[in-house]
Every structure is written in C-alpha cells, then in structure tokens.
N, C-alpha and C positions, 0 to 999 in steps of 0.2 A: 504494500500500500504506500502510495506517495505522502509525503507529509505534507501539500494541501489537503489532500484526500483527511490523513488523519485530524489534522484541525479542525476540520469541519464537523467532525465527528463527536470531538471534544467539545467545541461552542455548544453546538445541541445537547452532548450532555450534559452541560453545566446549566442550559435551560432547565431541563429536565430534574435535577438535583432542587434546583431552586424553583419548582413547581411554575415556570415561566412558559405562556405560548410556543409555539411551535416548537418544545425541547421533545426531546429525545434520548432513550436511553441508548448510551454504547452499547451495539451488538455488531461485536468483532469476532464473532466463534471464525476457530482458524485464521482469522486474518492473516499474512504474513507482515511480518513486524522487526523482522529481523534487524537488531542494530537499530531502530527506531529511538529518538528523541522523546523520550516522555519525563525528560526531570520536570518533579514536581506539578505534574499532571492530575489532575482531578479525574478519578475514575474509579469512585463511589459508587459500590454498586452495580460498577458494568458486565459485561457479561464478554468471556474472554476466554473462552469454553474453549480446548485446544490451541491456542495461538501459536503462534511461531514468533516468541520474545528472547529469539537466541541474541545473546550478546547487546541486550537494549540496553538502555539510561533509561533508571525508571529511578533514581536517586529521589529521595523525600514525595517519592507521588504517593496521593493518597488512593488506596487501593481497600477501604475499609469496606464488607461484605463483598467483596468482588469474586465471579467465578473463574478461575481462571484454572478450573480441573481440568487434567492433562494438556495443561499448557509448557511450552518448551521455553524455561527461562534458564539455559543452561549459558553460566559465566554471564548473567546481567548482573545490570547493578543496581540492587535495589537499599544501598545505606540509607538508614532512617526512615525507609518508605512506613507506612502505615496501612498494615495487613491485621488488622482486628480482625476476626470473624471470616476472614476469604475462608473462599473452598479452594483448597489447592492439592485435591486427593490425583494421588499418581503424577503431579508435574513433575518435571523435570529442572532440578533446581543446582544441579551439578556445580559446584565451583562459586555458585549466585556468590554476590557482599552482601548479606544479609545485616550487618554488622549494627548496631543500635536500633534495626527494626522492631515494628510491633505485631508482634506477631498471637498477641493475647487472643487464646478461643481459636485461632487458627484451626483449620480443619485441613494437615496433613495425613492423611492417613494414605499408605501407601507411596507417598511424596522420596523421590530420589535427594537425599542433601548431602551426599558422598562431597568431599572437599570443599563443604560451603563455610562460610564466613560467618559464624554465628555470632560472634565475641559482642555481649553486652546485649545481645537481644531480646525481649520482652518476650516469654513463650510460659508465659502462665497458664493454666487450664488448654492448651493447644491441646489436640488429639494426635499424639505421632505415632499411635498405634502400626505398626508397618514400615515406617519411615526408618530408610537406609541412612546412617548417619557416619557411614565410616569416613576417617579423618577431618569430620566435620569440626570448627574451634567452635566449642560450646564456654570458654572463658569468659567471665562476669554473664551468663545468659541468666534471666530468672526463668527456672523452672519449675517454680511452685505450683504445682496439683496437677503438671501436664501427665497428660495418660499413654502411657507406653504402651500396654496391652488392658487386655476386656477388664475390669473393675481395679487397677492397678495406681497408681501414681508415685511419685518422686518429689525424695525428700535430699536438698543440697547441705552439705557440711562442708566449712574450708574452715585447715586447720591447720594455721604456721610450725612447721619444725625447721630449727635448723634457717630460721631466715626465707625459705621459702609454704610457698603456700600449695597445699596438697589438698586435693578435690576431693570428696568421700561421697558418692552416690549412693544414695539408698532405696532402692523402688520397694514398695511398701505392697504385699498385695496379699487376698484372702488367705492362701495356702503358705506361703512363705516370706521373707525377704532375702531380695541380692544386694549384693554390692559389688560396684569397680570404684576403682580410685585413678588419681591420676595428679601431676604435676602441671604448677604451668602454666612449665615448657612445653608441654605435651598435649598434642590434639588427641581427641577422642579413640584415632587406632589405634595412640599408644597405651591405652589402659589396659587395664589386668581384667583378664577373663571375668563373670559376675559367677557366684559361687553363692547356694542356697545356705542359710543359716540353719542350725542343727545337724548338715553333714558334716562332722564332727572327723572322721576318718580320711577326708579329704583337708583337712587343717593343715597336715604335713608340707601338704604342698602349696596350698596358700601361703605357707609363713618363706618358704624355698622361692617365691615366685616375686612376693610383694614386701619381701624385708628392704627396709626395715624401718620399713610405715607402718608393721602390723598392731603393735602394740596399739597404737592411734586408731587404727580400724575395726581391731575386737572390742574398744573400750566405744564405736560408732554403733558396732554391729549390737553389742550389748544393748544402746539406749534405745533402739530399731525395735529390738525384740521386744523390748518394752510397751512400746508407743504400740506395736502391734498387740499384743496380750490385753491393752488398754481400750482397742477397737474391736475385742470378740465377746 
C-alpha cells in the first residue's frame, strides 16, 4: 500500500475514533505494509487481521484493542507503542523493539516473540499462553498475573547477590510451581531449565546446574510453596 493510500486510511480513522462524519474504521486485513511509516499513528481499534508489518515504524503508535492476529510484525519497531488489549494471537513478532510497550491484557497466545525486545515492557494480565519467547529480553518487563498456561500465572523476584541482580521466576499454578532464574546479562534462553517443586530427587541436579544462586532460589521456591498452600 502506498503511503497516500495509507493516510487516507488513517484521517478516516481518526474520524471514526472520534465518532466524526464520514470516518471510518481501518480495515487493512492483509494489507501489505511492509516497512511502512506508522510512528505514532493512531490505530485504535483497527482491524489489521494478517498484515504484512515486516520491518515497519510503528514507534509510540497507539494500537490499543487493535487486531492485528497473525499479522507479520517481524523486526518492526514498535518502542512505547501502546498494545492494551490487541489481539495478537499467532503474529509474528520475531526480533519486534517491543521495549517500554504496553502490552497490559494483550492477547498473545500462540504469538512468535523469539529474539524480541521486551526490556521494561508493560505485560501485566497479557495471555502468552503459547507464546515462543526464546531469547526474548524480558528485563525490567512487568509481568504480574500474565498467564503462561490454562489457570497458571507468574510471580517476579529480583534479588541482588554479589552486586548483580538475578531474576527468580515463579509460575504459580493449581498442580505445582516452577521456576527458572536468570541474570541480567542474560536473555530468556539463557535460563535454567523450570523444575517442579517437591521433585525432590531431581534437586541434585538443580543445585549442579544453577549454583550458586541456589540457596536464593530454595529460600524463593520455599515462599512459592507457601503462597501456593495459601490458595488451596
């Protein structure tokens, strides 16, 4: 799509937004968009159902309830954009700058975010049920009460030793809790495998894998079980 083309697109929908004659809601299912100019674009709401946002500038746009399921946002830039609420099940978010987004209630499920940019991202209550998150930087993201799997959520600890700061992940769910941990220096692939609480016989190798954080982790993994015994 040419960037007259898409202007025109945008004016109508900002009628639209603001309840104004002739506006119009964006509907760009599949569009191609490749590389397209959308900093700080207003697309509230719009509907963006498969797009092809490889490589866009979508910097600070507001994308608040917007569809943009299995859309292809692989290596855009979306820093600070504001994704409340979008559906973005199965996109393709590969490499995206996510970085200070808001991504609160997001509806990733299924969503690629292999080598994305999380660092400092708003992912509160998000559903990432599905969502591939290898080497993904999840550093300073909030991720208080986002749902990994069916009835599950995630509880964050950071906890200085040694001058640096070490991440303590704790997903909290009916049956069990896990944890990985991590540094960081260290994106998401570099974390320590998650290991069930009460496999007791697998400890061995936890303390071989993850020393010599572990003290700090049994003493996380203890307040987990806790908090969990306190919700049954």
């Amino acid at each position: 799509m040419k960037q007259e083309q898409l202007q025109q697109v945008l004016v109508k929908h900002d009628l639209w937004i603001n309840d104004q004659e002739c506006g119009e809601r964006a509907d760009l299912r599949g569009a191609d968009l490749r590389g397209a100019n959308l900093r700080g674009a207003n697309l509230r709401g719009a509907n963006l159902y498969g797009a092809d946002l490889y490589g866009a500038d979508l910097y600070g746009a507001n994308l608040y309830g917007a569809n943009l399921s299995g859309a292809d946002l692989y290596g855009a830039n979306l820093l600070g954009a504001d994704l409340r609420g979008a559906d973005l099940r199965g996109a393709d978010l590969r490499g995206a700058d996510l970085s200070g987004a808001n991504l609160a209630e997001a509806y990733l499920r299924g969503a690629d975010l292999r080598g994305a940019d999380l660092s400092g991202a708003d992912l509160a209550e998000a559903y990432l049920y599905g969502a591939d998150l290898y080497g993904a930087d999840l550093r300073g993201a909030d991720l208080r009460e986002a749902i990994f799997a069916n009835g599950s959520s995630i509880k964050k600890t950071v906890l200085s030793i040694s001058g640096l700061q070490y991440h303590i992940l704790g997903y909290v769910t009916k049956e069990d809790v896990f944890l990985k941990i991590g540094c960081q220096e260290k994106a998401l692939k570099e974390w320590r495998p998650a290991i069930k609480a009460g496999e007791f016989e697998d400890e061995q190798d936890f303390i071989d894998e993850a020393w010599p954080f572990f003290i700090a982790v049994e003493k996380t993994l203890k307040a987990l079980a806790k908090t969990k015994e306190g919700t049954t």
